[in-house]
C-alpha positions in Angstrom: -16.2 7.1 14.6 -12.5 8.3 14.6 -12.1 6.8 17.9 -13.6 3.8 16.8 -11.3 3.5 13.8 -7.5 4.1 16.6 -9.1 1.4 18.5 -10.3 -1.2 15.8 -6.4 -0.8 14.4 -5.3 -1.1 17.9 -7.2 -4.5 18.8 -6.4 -5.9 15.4 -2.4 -5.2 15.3 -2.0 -4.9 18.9 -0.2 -1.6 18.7 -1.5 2.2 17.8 2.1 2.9 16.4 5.4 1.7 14.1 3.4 -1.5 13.3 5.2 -2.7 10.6 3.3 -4.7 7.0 5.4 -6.8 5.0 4.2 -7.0 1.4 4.2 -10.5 -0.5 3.9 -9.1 -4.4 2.4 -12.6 -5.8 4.1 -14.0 -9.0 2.0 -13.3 -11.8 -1.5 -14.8 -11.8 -3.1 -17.1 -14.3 -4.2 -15.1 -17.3 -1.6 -12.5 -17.2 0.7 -11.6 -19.8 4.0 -12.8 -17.6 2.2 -15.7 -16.3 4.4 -18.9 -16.6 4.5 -20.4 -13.0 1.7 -22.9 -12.0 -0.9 -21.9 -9.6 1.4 -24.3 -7.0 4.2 -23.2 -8.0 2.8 -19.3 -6.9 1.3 -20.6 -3.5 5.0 -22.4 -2.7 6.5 -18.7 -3.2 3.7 -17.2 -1.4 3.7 -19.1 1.3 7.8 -18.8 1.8 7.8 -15.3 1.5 5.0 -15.4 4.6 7.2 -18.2 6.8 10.5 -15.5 6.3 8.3 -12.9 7.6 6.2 -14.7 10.2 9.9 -15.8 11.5 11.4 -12.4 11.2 8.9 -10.9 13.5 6.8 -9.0 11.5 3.8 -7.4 12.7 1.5 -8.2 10.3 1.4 -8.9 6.0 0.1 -8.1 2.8 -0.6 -9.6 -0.5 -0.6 -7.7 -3.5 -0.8 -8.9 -7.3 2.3 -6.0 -8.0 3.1 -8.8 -11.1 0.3 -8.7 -13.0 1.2 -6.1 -15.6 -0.3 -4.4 -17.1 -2.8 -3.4 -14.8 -7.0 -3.4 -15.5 -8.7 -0.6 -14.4 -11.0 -1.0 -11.5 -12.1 -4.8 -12.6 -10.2 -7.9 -13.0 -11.1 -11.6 -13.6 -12.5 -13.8 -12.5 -9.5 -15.9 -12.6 -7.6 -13.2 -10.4 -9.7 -13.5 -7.8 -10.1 -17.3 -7.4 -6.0 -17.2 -7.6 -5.8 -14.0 -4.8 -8.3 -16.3 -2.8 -6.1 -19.3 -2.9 -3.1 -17.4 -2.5 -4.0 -15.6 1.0 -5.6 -18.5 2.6 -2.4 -20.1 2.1 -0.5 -17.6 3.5 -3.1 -17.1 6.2 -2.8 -20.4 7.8 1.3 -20.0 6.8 1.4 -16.8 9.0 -0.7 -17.8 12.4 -1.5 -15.1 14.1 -0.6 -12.3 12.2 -2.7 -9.8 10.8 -3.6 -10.6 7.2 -4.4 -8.0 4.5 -5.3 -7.4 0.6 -4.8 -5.0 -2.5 -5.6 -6.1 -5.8 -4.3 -3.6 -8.9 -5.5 -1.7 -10.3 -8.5 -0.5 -7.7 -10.4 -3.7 -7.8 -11.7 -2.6 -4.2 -14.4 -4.8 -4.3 -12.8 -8.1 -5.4 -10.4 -7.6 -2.3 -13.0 -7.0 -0.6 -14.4 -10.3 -1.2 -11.3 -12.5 -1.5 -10.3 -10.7 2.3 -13.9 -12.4 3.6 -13.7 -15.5 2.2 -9.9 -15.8 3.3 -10.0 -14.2 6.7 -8.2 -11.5 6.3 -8.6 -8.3 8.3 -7.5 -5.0 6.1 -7.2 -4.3 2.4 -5.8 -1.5 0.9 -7.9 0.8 -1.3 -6.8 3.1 -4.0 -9.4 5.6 -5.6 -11.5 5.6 -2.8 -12.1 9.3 -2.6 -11.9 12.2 -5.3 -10.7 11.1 -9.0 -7.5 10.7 -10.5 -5.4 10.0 -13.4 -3.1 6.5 -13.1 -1.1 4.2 -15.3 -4.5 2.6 -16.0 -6.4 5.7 -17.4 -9.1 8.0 -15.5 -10.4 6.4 -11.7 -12.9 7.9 -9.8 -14.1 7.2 -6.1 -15.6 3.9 -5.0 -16.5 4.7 -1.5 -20.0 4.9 -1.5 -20.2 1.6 -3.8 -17.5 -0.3 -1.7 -18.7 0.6 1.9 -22.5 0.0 0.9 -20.4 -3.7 -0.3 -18.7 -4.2 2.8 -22.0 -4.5 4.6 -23.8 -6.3 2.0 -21.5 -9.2 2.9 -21.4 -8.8 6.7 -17.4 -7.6 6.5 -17.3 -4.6 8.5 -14.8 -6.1 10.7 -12.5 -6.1 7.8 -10.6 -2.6 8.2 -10.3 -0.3 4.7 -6.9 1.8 4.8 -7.5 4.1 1.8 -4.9 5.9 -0.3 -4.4 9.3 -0.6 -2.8 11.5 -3.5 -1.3 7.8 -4.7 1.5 7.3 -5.6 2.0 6.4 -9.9 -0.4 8.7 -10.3 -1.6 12.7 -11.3 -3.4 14.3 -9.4 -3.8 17.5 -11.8 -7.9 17.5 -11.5 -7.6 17.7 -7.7 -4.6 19.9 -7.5 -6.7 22.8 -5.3 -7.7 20.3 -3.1 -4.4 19.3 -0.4 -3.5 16.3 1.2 -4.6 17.6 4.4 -8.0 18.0 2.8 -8.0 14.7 1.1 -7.3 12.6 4.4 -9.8 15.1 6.2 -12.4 13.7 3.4 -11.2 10.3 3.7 -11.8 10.2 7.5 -15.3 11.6 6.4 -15.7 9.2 4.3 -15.5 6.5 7.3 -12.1 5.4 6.3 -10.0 3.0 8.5 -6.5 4.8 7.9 -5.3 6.9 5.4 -2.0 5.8 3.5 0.5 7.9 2.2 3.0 7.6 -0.4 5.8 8.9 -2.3 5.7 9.4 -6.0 6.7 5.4 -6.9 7.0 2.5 -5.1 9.8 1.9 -3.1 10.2 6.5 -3.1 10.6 8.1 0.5 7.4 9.1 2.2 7.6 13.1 2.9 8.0 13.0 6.5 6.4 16.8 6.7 3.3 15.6 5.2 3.2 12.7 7.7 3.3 15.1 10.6 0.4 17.4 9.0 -2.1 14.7 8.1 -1.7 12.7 11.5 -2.9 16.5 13.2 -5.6 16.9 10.9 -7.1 13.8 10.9 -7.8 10.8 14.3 -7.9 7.6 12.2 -4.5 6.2 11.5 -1.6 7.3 9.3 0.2 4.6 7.5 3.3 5.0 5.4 3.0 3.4 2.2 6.1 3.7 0.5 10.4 4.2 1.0 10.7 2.8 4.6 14.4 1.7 5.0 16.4 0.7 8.5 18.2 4.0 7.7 14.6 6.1 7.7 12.2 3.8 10.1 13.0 6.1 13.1 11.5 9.4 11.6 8.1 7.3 10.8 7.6 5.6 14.3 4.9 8.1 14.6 2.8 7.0 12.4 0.7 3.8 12.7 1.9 0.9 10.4 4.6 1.0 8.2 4.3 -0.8 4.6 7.3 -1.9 3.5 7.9 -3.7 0.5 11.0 -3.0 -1.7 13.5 -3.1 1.0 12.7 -6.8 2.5 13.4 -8.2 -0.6 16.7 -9.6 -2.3 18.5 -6.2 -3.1 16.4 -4.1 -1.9 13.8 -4.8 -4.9 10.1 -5.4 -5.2 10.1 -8.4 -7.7 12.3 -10.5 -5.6 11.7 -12.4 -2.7 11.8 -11.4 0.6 15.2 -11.4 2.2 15.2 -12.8 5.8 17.7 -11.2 7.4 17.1 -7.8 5.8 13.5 -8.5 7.6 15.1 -10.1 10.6 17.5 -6.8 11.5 14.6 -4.4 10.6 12.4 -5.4 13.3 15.4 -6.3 16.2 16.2 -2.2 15.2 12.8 -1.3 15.3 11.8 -3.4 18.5 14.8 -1.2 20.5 13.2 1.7 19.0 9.7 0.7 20.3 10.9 -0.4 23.7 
């Protein structure tokens, strides 16, 4: 199953290392409290934030709904998902070719689940997936069981689930005898697709030590989830996707659109590297 997992990431991004996700956080959806863009208004953004990164080079993208705060726990709308299902199609057929992935806040597994099918996408990111913790939202336990069993309800199996582990934003107090090397060893038993790691808030540095730990106790891949810079990139080309969010866009925060040629001289650096 591990094997499986290395080479399902491997035919999808066409690389088993340094791929590198660019995040497209989605203005704030219809029914939200900082809502005041029209839904074409939100697809226009989307959809240049994907031609900036399909043009830099990027290896693949992701759509997240970072705006909507503050965040529901575990369900959302049914607003949010017709929007997240508009949203990535556009973005799909913006970006051709690239790989194409999901997470909807807070934990709404499920519902990315099922806007990634109907959109063709080919990953979502999971939080909550395994053990129980504390977040912003309030208490969230594990969906695997429920969102696997899902996954196969609606013929998606070919859409990959990278899970998060000891997330970031979060406490993880209740689980605190149980390490991160345990966790992603859990995860992988779980039949995740790749475990992602994280510092403690978007945008934080990644701790490179545990990076090195989980990818030699687990064989499904290691993404990096948070703090990748052009500075940092070279201690993470080990691992198998990058996520990077915060620095792509207009100084170097999440909220703004992405910055071209921040994107554009992230991957030239990183292709030398690579080569």
């Amino acid at each position: 199953m591990a094997a499986n997992a290395l080479s399902r990431f491997s035919r999808i991004f066409g690389r088993r290392s340094a791929v590198v996700i660019g995040m497209i956080h989605v203005e704030a959806l219809p029914g939200t409290p900082r809502n005041h863009l029209s839904m074409t208004e939100i697809i226009n953004m989307a959809r240049t934030d994907a031609t900036n990164y399909k043009n830099a080079g990027v290896d693949a993208i992701m759509v997240e709904n970072m705006h909507d705060i503050p965040y529901l726990n575990r369900k959302v709308g049914p607003e949010i998902i017709a929007s997240m299902s508009v949203v990535c199609n556009e973005v799909k057929r913006e970006a051709t070719n690239l790989p194409c992935g999901i997470q909807i806040l807070s934990g709404a597994n499920k519902e990315a689940l099922a806007v990634a099918k109907a959109a063709g996408l080919e990953f979502i990111r999971a939080e909550g997936f395994i053990f129980s913790h504390i977040a912003d939202e309030g208490t969230m336990n594990s969906d695997a069981g429920e969102l696997l069993r899902y996954r196969k309800q609606i013929e998606a199996d070919d859409i990959l689930v990278f899970t998060d582990i000891k997330k970031k934003h979060s406490s993880h107090f209740i689980t605190s005898d149980v390490n991160i090397l345990e966790t992603a060893q859990a995860a992988e038993f779980f039949l995740s697709d790749g475990v992602v790691l994280t510092g403690k808030a978007t945008g934080e540095v990644t701790s490179l030590k545990e990076m090195q730990f989980v990818k030699e106790s687990v064989n499904i891949p290691v993404l990096i989830g948070s703090g990748v810079t052009d500075s940092n990139m070279e201690q993470y080309l080990g691992a198998s996707a990058m996520i990077v969010g915060s620095y792509f866009k207009e100084e170097g925060h999440w909220s703004n659109p992405v910055n071209f040629d921040r994107v554009h001289s992230f991957m030239a650096k990183i292709e030398r590297m690579r080569r």
